[in-house]
C-alpha positions as CSV (number, residue, x, y, z in Angstrom):
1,X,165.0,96.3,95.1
2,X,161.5,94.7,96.6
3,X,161.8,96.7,99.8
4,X,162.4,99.7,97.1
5,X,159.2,98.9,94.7
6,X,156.9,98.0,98.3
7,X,158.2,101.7,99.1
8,X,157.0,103.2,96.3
9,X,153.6,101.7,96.0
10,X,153.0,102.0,99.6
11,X,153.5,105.9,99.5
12,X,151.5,106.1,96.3
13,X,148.8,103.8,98.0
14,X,149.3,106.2,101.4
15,X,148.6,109.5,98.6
16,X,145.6,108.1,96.9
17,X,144.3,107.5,100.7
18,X,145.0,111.1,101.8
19,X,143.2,112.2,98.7
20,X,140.2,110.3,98.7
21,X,139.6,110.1,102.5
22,X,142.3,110.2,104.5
23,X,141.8,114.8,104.3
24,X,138.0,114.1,105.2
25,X,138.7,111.9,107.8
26,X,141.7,113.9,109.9
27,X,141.2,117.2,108.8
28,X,137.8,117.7,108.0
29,X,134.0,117.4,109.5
30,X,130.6,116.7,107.3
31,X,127.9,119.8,108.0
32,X,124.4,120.6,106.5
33,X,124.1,123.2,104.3
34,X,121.9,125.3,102.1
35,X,121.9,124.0,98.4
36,X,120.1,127.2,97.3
37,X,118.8,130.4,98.6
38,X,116.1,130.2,101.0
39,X,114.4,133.7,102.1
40,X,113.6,134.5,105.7
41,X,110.0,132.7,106.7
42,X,110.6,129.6,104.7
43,X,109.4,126.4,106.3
44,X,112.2,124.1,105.1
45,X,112.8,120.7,104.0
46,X,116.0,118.1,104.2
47,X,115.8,119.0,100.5
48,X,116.9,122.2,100.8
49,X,120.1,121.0,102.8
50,X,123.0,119.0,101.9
51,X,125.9,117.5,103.6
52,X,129.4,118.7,102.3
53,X,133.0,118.4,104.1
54,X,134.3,121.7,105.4
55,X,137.7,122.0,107.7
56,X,137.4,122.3,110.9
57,X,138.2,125.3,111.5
58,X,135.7,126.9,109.6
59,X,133.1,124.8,110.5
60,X,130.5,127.6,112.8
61,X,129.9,126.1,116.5
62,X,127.1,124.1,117.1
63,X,126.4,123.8,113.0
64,X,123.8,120.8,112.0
65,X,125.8,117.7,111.4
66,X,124.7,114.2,109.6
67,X,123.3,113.5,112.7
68,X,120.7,116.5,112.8
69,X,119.2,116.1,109.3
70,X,115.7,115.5,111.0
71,X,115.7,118.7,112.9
72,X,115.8,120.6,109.5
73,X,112.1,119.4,108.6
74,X,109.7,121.6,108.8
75,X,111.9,124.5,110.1
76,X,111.0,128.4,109.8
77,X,113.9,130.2,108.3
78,X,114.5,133.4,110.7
79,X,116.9,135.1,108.6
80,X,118.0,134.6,105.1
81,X,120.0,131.3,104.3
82,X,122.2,132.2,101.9
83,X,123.1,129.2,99.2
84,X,126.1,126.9,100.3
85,X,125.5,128.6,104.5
86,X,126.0,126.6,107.1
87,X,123.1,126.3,109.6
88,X,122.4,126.1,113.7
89,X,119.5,125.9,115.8
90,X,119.6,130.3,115.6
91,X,119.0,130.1,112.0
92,X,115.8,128.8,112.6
93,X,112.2,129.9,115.0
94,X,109.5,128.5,115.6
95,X,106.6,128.1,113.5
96,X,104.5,130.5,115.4
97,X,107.0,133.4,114.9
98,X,105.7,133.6,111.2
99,X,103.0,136.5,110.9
100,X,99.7,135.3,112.8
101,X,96.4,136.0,111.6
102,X,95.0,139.6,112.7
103,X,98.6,141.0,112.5
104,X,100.0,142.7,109.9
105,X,104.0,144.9,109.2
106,X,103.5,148.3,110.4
107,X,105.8,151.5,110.2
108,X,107.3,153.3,112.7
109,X,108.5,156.4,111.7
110,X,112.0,157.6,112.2
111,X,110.6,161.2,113.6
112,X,108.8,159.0,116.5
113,X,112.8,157.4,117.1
114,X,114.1,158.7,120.2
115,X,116.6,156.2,121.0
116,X,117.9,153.1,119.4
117,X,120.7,150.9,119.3
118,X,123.1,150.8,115.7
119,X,122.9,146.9,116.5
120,X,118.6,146.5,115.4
121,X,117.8,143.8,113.0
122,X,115.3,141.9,111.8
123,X,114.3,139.2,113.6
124,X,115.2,141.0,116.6
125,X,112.5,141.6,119.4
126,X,111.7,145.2,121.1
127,X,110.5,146.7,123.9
128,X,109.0,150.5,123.2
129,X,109.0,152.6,125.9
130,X,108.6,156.5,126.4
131,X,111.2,157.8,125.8
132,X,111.0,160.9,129.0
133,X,108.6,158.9,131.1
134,X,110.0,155.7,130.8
135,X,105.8,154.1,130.4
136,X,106.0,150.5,128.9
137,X,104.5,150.5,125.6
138,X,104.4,147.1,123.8
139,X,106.8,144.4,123.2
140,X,107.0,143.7,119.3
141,X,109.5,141.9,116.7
142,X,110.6,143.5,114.0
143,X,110.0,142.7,110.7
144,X,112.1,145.1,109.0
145,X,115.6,147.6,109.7
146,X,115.8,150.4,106.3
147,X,118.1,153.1,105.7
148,X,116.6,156.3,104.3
149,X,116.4,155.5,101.4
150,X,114.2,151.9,101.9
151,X,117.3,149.5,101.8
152,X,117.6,146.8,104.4
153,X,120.0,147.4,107.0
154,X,122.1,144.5,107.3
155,X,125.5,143.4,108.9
156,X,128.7,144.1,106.5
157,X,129.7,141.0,107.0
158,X,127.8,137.8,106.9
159,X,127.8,136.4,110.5
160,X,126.4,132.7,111.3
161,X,125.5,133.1,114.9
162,X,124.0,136.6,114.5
163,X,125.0,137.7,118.3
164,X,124.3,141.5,118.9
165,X,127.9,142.2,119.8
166,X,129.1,141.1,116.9
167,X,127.3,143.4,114.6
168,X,130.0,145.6,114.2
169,X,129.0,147.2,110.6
170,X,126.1,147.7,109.1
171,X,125.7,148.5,105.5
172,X,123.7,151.6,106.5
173,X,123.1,153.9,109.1
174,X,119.0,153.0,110.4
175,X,116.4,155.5,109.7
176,X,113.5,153.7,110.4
177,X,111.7,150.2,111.6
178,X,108.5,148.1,110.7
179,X,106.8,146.3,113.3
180,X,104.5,143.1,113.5
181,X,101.9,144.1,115.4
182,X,97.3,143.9,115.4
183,X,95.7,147.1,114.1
184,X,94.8,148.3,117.2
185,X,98.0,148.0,118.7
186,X,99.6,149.8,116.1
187,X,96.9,152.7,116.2
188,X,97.7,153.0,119.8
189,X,101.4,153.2,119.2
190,X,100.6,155.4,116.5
191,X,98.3,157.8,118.9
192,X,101.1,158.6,121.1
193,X,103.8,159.0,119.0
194,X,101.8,162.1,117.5
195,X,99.7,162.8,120.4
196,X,102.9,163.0,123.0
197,X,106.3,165.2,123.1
198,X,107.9,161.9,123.7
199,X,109.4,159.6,121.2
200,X,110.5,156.0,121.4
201,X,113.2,154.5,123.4
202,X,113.6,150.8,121.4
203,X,115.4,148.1,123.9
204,X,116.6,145.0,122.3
205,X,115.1,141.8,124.8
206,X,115.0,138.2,124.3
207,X,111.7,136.6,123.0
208,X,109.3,136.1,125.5
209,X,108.2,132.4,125.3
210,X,104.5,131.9,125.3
């Protein structure tokens, strides 16, 4: 009869466990997220985070852990966070990537658009080129990707480490870009789009550190 009762209250001791902790601890790992949503540009605070317990097979690669919670402050949101999104080191850029002074967001129409990959984002960085000649233009990020009718084009599906292979779906077909960029560099973009037969080849690159 004891060894029947210690049975009992052992496995309803052993359920409480796996309840309360014993899930979190086997099954599951603590990540950072967004507890609201935080628009592309932001510079963040620890505030805007908090730890919850997601399984560990959904937690994204390389997400920021208990142990990261100081490389969250004073972050520059590259993209949109979404509320309750997990974050990595790719959801973030560096301070200087925000608009500088003397720059500005410039259009670039989609009648200059001689070739461009389905993949272009925001965020992403692009080297113009002539299209026939192959002449370097400028190397500029882009501030904004709109359909023709002035909607963002974005990925159909939400994707934490935004590589450019995986951007299988958009939610539009591109029409045009905007460009951050000075006034004179613009002007001088904008000169020989309309002053040359050529239009635009845009190639995705990597940012160039300064």
């Amino acid at each position: 009869m004891w060894i029947g009762i210690i049975l009992v209250v052992s496995s309803i001791c052993g359920l409480f466990f796996w309840e309360t902790k014993g899930r979190e601890c086997f099954l599951m790992d603590q990540v950072f997220v967004a507890a609201e949503r935080i628009p592309m540009g932001t510079e963040v605070n620890t505030n805007q985070f908090k730890l919850v317990y997601v399984l560990r097979e959904n937690k994204v690669e390389e997400a920021f852990s208990k142990e990261d919670k100081s490389r969250l402050q004073g972050k520059v949101t590259a993209q949109i966070i979404e509320k309750n999104q997990q974050v990595t080191a790719d959801t973030f850029c560096k301070k200087h990537a925000l608009i500088e002074e003397g720059k500005s967001v410039f259009l670039i129409k989609p009648e200059w658009i001689d070739s461009r990959s389905s993949s272009l984002r925001r965020g992403d960085w692009v080297d113009f080129y002539l299209a026939e000649s192959g002449t370097f233009v400028g190397y500029y990020p882009v501030a904004f990707v709109k359909d023709e009718k002035e909607r963002e084009v974005r990925n159909e599906e939400s994707i934490m480490q935004d590589y450019i292979l995986e951007r299988t779906d958009a939610t539009a077909q591109i029409s045009h870009i905007e460009i951050i960029a000075a006034l004179s560099e613009y002007e001088g973009i904008r000169h020989m789009a309309e002053e040359s037969s050529e239009g635009f080849l845009l190639v995705q690159a990597k940012r160039k550190e300064e």
